[in-house]
C-alpha positions in Angstrom: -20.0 157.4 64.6 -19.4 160.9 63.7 -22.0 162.1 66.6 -20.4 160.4 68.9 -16.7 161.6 67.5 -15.1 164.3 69.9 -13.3 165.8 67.2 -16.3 166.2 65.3 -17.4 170.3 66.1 -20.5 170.7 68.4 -22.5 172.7 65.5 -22.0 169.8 63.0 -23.0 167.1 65.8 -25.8 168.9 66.6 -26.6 169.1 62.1 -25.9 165.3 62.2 -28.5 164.5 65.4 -31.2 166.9 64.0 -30.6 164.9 60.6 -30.8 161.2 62.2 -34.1 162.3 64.1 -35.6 163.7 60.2 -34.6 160.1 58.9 -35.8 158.2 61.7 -39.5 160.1 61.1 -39.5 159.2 57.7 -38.9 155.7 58.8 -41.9 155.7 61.1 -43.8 157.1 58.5 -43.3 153.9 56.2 -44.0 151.4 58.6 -47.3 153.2 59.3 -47.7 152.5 55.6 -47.0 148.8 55.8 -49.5 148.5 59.1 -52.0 150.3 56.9 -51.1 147.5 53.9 -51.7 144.9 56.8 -54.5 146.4 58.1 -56.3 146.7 54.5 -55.5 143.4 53.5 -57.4 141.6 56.7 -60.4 143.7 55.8 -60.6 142.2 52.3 -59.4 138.8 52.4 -61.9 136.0 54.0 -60.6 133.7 56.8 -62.6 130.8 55.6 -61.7 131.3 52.3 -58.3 129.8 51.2 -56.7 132.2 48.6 -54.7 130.8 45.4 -51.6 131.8 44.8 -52.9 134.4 42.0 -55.5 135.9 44.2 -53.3 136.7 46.9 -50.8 138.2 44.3 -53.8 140.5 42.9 -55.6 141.1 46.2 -51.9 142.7 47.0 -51.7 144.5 43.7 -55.0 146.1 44.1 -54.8 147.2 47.8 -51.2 148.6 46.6 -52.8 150.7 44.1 -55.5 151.6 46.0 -53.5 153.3 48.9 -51.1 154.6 46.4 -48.2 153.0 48.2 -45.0 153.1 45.2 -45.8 156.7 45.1 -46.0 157.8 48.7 -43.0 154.9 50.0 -40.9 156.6 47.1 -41.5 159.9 48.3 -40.4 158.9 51.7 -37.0 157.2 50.8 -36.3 160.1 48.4 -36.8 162.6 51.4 -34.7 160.6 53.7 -31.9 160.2 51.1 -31.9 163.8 50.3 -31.8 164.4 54.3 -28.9 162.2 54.6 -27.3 162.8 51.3 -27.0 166.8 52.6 -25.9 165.4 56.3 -23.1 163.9 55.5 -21.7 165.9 51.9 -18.7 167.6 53.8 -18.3 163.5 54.4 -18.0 162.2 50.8 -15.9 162.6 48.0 -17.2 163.0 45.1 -20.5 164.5 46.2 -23.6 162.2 46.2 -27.2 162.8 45.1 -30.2 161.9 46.8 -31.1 159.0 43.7 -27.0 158.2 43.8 -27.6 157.1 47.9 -30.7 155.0 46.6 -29.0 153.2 44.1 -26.2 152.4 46.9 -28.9 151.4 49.1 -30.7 149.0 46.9 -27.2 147.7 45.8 -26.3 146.5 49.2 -29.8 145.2 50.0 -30.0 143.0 46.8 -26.2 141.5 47.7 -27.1 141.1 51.6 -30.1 139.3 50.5 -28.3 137.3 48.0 -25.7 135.8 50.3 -27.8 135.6 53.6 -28.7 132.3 54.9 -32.8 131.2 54.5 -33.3 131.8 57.9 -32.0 135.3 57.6 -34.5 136.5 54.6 -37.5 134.9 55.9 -37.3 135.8 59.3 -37.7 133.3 62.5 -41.7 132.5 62.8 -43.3 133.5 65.8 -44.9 130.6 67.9 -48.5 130.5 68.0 -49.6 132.3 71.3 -52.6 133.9 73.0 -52.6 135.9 76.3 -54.4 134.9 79.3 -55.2 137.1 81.8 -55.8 136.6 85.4 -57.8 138.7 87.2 -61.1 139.5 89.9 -63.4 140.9 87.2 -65.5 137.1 87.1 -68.0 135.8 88.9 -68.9 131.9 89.8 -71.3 131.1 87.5 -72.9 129.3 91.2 -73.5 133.2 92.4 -75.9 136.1 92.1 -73.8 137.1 88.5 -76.2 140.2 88.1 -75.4 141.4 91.8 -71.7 140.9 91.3 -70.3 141.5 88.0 -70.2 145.5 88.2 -67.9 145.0 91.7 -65.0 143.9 89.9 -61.9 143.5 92.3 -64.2 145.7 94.5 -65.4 142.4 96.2 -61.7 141.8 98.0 -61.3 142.8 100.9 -57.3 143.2 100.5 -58.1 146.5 98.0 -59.0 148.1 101.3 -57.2 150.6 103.4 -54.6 151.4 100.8 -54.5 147.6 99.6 -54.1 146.5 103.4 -56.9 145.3 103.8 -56.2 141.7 104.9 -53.6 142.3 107.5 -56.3 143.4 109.3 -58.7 140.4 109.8 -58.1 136.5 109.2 -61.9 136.2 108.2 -61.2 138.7 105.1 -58.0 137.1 104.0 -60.5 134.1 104.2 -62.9 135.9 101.9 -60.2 136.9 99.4 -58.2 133.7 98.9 -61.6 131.9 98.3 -62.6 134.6 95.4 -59.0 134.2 94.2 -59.3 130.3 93.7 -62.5 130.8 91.8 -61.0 133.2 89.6 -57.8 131.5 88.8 -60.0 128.3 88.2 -62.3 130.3 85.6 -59.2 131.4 83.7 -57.6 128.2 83.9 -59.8 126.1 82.8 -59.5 128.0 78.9 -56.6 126.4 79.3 -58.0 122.5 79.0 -61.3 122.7 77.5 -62.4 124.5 74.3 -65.8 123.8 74.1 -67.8 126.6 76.2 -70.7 124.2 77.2 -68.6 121.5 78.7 -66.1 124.2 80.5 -68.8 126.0 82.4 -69.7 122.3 83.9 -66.5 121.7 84.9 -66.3 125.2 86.3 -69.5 124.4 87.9 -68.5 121.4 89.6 -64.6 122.7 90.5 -66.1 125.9 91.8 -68.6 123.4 94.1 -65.5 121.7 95.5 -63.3 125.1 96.5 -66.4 126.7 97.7 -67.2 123.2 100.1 -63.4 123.5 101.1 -62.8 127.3 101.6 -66.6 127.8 103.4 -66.4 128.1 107.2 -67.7 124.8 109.1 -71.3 124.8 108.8 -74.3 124.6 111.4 -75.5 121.2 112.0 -78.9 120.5 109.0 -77.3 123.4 106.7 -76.6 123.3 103.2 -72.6 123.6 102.3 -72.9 124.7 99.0 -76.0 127.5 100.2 -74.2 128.8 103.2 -71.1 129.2 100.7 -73.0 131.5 98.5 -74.4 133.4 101.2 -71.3 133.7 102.6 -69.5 135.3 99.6 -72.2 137.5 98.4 -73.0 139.2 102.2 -69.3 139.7 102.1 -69.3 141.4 98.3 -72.3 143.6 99.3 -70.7 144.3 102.7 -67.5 145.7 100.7 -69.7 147.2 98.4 -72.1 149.2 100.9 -70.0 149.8 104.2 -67.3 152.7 104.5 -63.9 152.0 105.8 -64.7 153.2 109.2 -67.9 150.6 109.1 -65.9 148.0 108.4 -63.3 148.5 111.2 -65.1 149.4 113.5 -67.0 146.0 113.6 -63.6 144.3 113.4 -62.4 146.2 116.5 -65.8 145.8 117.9 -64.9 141.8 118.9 -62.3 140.6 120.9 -60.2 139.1 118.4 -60.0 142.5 116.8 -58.8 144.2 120.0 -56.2 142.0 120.5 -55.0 142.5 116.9 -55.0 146.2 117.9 -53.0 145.7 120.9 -50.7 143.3 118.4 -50.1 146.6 116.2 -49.7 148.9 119.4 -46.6 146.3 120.6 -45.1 146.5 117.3 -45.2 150.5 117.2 -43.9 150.3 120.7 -41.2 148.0 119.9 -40.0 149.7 117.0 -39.9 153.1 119.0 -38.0 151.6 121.8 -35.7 149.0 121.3 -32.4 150.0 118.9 -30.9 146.3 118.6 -32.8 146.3 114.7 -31.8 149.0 113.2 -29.2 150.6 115.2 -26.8 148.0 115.2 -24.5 147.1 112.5 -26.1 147.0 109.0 -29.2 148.7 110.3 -29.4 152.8 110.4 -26.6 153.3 112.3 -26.6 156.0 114.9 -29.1 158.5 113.5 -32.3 155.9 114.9 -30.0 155.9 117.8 -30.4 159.6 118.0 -34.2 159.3 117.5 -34.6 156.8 120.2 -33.5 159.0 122.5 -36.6 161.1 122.3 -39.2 158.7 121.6 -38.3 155.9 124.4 -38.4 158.3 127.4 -42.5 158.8 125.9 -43.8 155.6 124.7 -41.6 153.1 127.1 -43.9 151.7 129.8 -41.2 151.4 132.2 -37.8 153.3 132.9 -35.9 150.3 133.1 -36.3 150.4 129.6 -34.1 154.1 129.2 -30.8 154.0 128.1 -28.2 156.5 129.3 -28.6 159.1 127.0 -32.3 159.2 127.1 -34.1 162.6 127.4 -35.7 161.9 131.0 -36.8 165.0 130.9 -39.6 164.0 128.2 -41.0 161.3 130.6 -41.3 163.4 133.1 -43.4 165.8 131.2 -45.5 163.0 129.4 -46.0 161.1 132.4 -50.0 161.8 132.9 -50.5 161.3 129.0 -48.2 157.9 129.2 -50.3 157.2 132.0 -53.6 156.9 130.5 -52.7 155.9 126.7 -51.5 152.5 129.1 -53.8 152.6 130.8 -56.8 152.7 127.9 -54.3 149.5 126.1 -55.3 147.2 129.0 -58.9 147.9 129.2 -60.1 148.8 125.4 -57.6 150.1 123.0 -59.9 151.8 120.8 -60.6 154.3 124.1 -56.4 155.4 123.4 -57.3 158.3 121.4 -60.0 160.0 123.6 -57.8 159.0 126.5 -54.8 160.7 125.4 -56.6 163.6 124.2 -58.0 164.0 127.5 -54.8 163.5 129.2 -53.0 166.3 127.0 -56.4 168.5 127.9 -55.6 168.2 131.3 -51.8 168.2 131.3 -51.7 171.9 129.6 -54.9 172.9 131.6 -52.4 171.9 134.5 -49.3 173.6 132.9 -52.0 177.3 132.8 -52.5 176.7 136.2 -49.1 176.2 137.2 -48.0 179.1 135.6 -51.2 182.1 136.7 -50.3 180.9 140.2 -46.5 181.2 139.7 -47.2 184.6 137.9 -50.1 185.8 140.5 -47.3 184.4 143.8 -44.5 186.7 141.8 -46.5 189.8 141.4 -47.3 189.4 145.4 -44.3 189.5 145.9 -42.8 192.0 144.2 -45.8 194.0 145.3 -44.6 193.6 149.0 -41.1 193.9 147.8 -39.4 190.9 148.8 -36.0 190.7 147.2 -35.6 189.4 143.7 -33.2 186.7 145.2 -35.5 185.5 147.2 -38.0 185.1 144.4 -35.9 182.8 142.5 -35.1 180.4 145.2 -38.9 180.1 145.8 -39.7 179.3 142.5 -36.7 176.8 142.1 -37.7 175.1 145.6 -41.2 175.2 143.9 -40.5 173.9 140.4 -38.5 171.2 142.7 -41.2 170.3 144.5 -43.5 170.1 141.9 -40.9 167.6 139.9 -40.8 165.3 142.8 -44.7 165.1 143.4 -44.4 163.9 139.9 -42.2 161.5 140.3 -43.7 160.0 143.2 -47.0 159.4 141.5 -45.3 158.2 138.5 -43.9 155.0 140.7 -46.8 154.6 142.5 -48.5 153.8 139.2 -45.6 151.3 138.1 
């Protein structure tokens, strides 16, 4: 209450704080004493054995004496008494000693235990509890165990790509919701049967059934439960052996995976073209707004979809990289990057060009002294030209 007082003066707070920190260390200090009580008093006493009253009693006398605990527990509560006995002296009238506060202490602890209720001296008794833990680190005791114990959570394909891993291919989320079943049913089943023996049957025979119901149809004369394991483990040592890049790039190698590209590619688009999300009310307001006015003119496939503040100017200069990045989506989306490099190659190759011929048509010019006037109106009627060239191939190709 005092720290905390506003009329108490900052130096004496600041006396006070440093004070209730030394107390609260000596505090520690004493229950590290009673964990090392605890501690020495499982060491000593025997589960099986069931201790008498008396031997308890004397097996707590001894490991008392033996770690010296009166002495070093009554060196602890002197300290702190003498720490807050000189805390709070300008406090108390008449003066109190550090043994005075003990007394008072042990006072109000033997009335407080007197008059408190059963439940409050003996405390309320934990339940019985132990944890369980659910996790990838097993392995179906119906698989290569020796292969696949040291993968770990290493085995899912969803710890992939930055734990997105299976957003990228129904055939992995597959994989990982058939290791996740037979994991949760190894850590379950502690649950219902004690006996070791009898729950690594039933695991066994539940582990059978998920991996008959999870397994892809198999060919016609194949074993279900064979083609299972096979399954599972040529996925594990896939994960285990192949890169990142391996991985997707026999994803993206099948059709199913180009589409899902091209899926991805709409989204992207979407998002960098359409406002109605998040620039309407309770979305980001007008600062996307502001952004969308850059991005559509680039990424929007046609101008119908340009609003009226839209930099048109931008599409006009991206047309030929526009051009191909489409152009590579319809045929094989994984060509996009090459193709777009290759379009900005060409565009600034063309942009050089543009502007030695510009500079080398100037210095003609001006070396057969046409007026400057006349220079300027050439190159507007040129850049004009040039614009509408570009236009006009850009709605050919629409």
């Amino acid at each position: 209450m005092l720290i905390g007082d506003a009329d108490v003066p900052r130096d004496r707070q600041n006396s006070l704080i440093t004070a209730t920190a030394d107390i609260s260390r000596q505090l520690r200090r004493s229950m590290a004493v009673k964990k090392a009580v605890r501690s020495e008093l499982c060491k000593r006493s025997k589960p099986e054995k069931q201790h008498t009253d008396q031997e308890a009693a004397d097996l707590l006398h001894q490991v008392f004496a033996d770690l010296d605990v009166p002495c070093v527990v009554g060196q602890l509560v002197h300290k702190a008494a003498g720490i807050y006995a000189q805390a709070v002296a300008p406090d108390l009238a008449p003066p109190r000693s550090a043994e005075d506060i003990v007394n008072d202490c042990l006072a109000i602890e033997v009335v407080t235990r007197a008059y408190a209720p059963p439940s409050v001296i003996t405390g309320p008794l934990t339940p019985a509890f132990q944890f369980l833990r659910l996790g990838p680190d097993t392995v179906s005791p119906l698989l290569d165990q020796t292969r696949l114990k040291r993968l770990g959570d290493r085995k899912l394909y969803g710890v992939r790509y930055a734990h997105f891993g299976a957003f990228i291919n129904r055939e992995w989320r597959k994989s990982d919701f058939a290791w996740g079943r037979l994991d949760a049913a190894h850590h379950l089943l502690r649950l219902m049967i004690d006996d070791h023996a009898a729950r690594e049957e039933w695991e066994r025979k539940l582990h059978q059934a998920i991996l008959d119901a999870e397994h892809p149809p198999s060919p016609a004369g194949a074993k279900p439960l064979d083609e299972a394991r096979v399954w599972l483990e040529r996925n594990a040592v896939d994960l285990e052996e192949r890169s990142d890049r391996e991985l997707l790039k026999e994803v993206l190698d099948t059709e199913k995976g180009q589409d899902s590209l091209r899926s991805a590619l709409r989204s992207v688009v979407r998002l960098m073209t359409d406002s109605a999300p998040l620039a309407g009310p309770g979305g980001l307001g007008t600062s996307w707004a502001r952004v969308l006015r850059y991005t559509r003119p680039v990424v929007a496939r046609s101008r119908r979809s340009l609003g009226p503040h839209d930099k048109r100017w931008l599409r006009a200069v991206t047309a030929p990289v526009r051009s191909q990045i489409w152009a590579a989506y319809e045929q094989d989306p994984r060509a996009i990057p090459a193709a777009a490099q290759k379009a900005v190659r060409r565009t600034l190759a063309g942009a050089v060009l543009f502007l030695f011929l510009t500079g080398a048509a100037v210095g003609a010019l001006v070396a057969v002294r046409v007026p400057f006037g006349l220079l300027l109106v050439g190159a507007g009627l040129g850049v004009l030209a040039a614009l509408a060239i570009g236009a006009a191939k850009a709605r050919r190709r629409r």
